[in-house]
C-alpha positions as CSV (number, residue, x, y, z in Angstrom):
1,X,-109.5,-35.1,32.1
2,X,-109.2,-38.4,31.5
3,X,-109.6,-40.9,34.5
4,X,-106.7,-42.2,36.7
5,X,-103.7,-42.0,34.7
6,X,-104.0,-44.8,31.8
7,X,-100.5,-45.6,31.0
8,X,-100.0,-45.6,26.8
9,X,-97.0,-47.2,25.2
10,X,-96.0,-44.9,22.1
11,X,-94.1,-46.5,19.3
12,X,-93.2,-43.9,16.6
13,X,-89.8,-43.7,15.3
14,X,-90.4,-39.8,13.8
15,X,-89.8,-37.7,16.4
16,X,-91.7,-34.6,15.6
17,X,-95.1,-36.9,15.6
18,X,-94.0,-38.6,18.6
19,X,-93.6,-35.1,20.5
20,X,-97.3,-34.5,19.3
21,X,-98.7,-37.4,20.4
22,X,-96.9,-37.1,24.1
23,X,-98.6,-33.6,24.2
24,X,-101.9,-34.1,23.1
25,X,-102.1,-37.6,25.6
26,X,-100.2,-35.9,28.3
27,X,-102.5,-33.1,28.1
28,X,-106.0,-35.2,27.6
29,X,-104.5,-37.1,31.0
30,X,-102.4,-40.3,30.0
31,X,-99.2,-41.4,30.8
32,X,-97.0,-42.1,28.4
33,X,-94.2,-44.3,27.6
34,X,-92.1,-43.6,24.4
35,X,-90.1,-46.2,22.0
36,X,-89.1,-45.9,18.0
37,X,-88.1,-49.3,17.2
38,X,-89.9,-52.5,17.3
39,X,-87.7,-54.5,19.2
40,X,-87.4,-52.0,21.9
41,X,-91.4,-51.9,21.6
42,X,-91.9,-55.8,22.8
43,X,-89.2,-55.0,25.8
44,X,-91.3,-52.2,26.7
45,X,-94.9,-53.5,26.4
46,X,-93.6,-56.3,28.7
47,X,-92.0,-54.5,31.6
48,X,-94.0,-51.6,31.8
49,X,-97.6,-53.5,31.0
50,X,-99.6,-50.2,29.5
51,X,-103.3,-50.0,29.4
52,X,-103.0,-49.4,25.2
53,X,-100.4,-49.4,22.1
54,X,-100.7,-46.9,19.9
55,X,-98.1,-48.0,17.2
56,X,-97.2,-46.8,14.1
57,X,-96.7,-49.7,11.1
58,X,-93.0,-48.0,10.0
59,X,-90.7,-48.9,12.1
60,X,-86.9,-48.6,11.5
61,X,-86.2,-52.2,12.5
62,X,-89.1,-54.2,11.8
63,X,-92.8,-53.7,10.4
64,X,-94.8,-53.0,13.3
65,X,-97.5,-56.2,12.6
66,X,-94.5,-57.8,14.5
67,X,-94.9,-55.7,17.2
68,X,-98.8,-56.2,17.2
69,X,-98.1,-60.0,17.0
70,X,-95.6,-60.4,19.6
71,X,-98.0,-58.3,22.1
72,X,-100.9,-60.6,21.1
73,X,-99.1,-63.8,22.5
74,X,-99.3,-63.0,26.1
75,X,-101.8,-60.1,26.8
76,X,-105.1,-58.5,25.4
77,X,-104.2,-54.6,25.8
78,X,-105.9,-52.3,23.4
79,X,-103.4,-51.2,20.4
80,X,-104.2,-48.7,18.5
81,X,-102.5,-48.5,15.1
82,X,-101.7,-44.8,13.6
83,X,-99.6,-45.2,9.8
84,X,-99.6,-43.3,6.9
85,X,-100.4,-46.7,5.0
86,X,-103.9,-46.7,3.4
87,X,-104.2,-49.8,1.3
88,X,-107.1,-52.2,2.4
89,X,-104.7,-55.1,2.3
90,X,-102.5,-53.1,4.8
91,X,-104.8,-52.7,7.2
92,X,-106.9,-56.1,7.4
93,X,-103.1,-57.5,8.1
94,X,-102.7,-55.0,10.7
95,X,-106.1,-55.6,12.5
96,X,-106.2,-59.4,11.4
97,X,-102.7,-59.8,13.3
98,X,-104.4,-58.4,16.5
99,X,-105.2,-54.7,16.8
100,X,-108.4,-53.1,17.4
101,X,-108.5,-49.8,15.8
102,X,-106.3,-48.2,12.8
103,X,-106.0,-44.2,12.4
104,X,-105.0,-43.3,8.8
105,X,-101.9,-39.9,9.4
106,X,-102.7,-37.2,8.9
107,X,-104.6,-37.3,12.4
108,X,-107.2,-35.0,13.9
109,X,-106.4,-34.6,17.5
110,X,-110.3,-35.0,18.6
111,X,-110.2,-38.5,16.4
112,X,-107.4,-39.9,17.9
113,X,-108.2,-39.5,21.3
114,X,-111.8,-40.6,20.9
115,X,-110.6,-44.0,19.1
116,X,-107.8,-44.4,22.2
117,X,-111.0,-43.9,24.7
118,X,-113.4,-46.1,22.9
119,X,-109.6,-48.9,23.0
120,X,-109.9,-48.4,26.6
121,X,-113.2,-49.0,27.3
122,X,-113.3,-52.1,25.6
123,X,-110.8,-53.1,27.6
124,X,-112.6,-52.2,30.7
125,X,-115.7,-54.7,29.4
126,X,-113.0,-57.3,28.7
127,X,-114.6,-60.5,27.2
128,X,-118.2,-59.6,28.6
129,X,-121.2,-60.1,26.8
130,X,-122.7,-57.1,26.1
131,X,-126.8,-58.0,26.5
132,X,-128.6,-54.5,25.7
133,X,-127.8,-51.9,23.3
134,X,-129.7,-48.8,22.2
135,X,-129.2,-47.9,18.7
136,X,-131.3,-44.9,17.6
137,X,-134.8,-45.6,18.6
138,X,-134.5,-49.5,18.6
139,X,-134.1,-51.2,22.1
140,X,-132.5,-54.7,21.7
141,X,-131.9,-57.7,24.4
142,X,-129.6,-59.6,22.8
143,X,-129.7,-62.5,25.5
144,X,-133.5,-62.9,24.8
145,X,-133.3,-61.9,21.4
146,X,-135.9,-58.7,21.5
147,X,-136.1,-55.6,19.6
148,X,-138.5,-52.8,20.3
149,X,-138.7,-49.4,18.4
150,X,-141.2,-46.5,18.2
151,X,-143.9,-48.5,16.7
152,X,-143.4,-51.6,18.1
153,X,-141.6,-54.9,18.0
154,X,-138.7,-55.1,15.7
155,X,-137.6,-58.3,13.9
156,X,-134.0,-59.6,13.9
157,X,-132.8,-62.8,12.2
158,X,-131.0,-65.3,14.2
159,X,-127.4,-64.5,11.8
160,X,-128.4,-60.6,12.0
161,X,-128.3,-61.1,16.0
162,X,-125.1,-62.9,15.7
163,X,-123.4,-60.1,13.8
164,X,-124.8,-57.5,16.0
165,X,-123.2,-59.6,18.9
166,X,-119.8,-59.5,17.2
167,X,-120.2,-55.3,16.6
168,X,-121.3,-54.8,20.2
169,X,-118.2,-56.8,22.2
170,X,-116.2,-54.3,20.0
171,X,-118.4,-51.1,19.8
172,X,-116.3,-48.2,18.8
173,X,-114.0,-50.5,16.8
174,X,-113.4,-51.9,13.6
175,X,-114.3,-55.5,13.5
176,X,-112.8,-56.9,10.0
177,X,-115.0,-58.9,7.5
178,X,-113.4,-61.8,8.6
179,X,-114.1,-61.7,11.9
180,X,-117.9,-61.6,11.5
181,X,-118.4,-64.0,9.0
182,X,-116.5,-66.4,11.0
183,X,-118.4,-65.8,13.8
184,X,-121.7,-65.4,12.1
185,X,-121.5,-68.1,10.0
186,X,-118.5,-69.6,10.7
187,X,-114.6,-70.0,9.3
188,X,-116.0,-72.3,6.5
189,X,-117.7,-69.2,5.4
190,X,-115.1,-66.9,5.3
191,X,-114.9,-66.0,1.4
192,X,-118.6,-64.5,1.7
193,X,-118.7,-61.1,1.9
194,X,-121.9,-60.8,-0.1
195,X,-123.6,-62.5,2.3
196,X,-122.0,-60.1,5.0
197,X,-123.1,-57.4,2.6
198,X,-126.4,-57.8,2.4
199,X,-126.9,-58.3,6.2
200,X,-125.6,-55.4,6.8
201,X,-127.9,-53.7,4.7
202,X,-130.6,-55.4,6.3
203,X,-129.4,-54.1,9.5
204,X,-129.1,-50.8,8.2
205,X,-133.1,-50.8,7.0
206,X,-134.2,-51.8,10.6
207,X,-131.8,-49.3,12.4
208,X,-130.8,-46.4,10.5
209,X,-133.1,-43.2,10.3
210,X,-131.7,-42.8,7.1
211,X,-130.0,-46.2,5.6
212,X,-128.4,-44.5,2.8
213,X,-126.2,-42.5,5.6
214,X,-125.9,-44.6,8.1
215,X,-124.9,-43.0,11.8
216,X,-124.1,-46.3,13.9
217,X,-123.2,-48.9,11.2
218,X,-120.4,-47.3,9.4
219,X,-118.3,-49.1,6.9
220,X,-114.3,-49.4,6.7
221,X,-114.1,-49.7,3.3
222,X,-112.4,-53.2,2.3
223,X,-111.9,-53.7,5.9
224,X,-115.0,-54.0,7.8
225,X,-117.3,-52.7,9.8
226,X,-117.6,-50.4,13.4
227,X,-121.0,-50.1,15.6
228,X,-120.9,-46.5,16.9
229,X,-123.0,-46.4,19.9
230,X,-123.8,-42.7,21.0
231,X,-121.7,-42.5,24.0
232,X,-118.9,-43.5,21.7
């Protein structure tokens, strides 16, 4: 079960999905609050002051960016997006405008709730610098910028640190391109993917048993990137 009764804020206006998703988080432990328009979404978000969103993009009344926008002014709480939209374009807006995950419908139970506990947990680090992570068989300090594996030291570049940094405060997640090249190498910077690209890669050679299939540094295609630790 699922610690101490997290409170989620369902916004869905089908209401065949939205009697799955009260069943499957009822059942994995949550509470859960219900809404299918986007107005009544803000009102709710505000007086009830869930631990995480999970809103769907449709809305009857308004898209639900607006939703994810209006949430973003006053308070950091996870929100999870879950739409049947699959361009690229749709969901850098979605996760540019403030959410931290996006699940494409059709759903797998076991997905969902693993991204709305991975939400959560974030939320539980808050804004905390994360200074050790174990990936695979490397060991990294990321306040004194050390890296040890199997056979020894490994070397990081200064930018490949920064980008890990960026992954890390958002394990689990989806951090967009965007966001790492303008905290990598900042917002004057933020038309080079290639550059992001190739980092990657570089990460992925120094990480990855196997860089061709990467297990912890997965790509969201067109979107970005997520660092899945293995408690995640």
């Amino acid at each position: 079960m699922t610690q101490a009764l997290h409170q989620v804020l369902i916004v869905e206006d089908e209401p065949d999905i939205r009697g799955i998703l009260r069943t499957l988080l009822k059942t994995a432990g949550y509470r859960v609050i219900e809404t299918e328009t986007a107005a009544r979404a803000i009102v709710e978000a505000k007086s009830h002051k869930p631990d995480l969103l999970l809103v769907d993009l449709g809305l009857p009344d308004a898209d639900g960016v607006k939703v994810i926008r209006a949430v973003r002014g006053w308070s950091p709480v996870p929100i999870v997006v879950l739409s049947a939209r699959t361009m690229e374009s749709q969901k850098v807006e979605a996760l540019d405008a403030g959410a931290d995950d996006y699940v494409t419908k059709p759903f797998s139970a076991p997905e969902l709730l693993a991204r709305v506990r991975a939400a959560l947990r974030r939320n539980v680090r808050g804004a905390e610098q994360v200074p050790n992570l174990q990936i695979g068989s490397v060991a990294i300090d990321l306040t004194r910028r050390q890296a040890v594996g199997t056979d020894g030291d490994v070397h990081f570049t200064p930018l490949e640190y920064r980008v890990l940094e960026s992954l890390a405060r958002q394990s689990g997640m989806i951090v967009t391109q965007r966001q790492l090249i303008s905290e990598a190498w900042g917002p004057d910077k933020l038309g080079d993917t290639r550059s992001l690209r190739v980092c990657i890669k570089n990460l992925r050679q120094k990480l990855e048993p196997d860089p061709t299939r990467p297990q912890y540094l997965l790509t969201e295609a067109g979107v970005g990137y997520r660092l899945l630790l293995p408690a995640e």
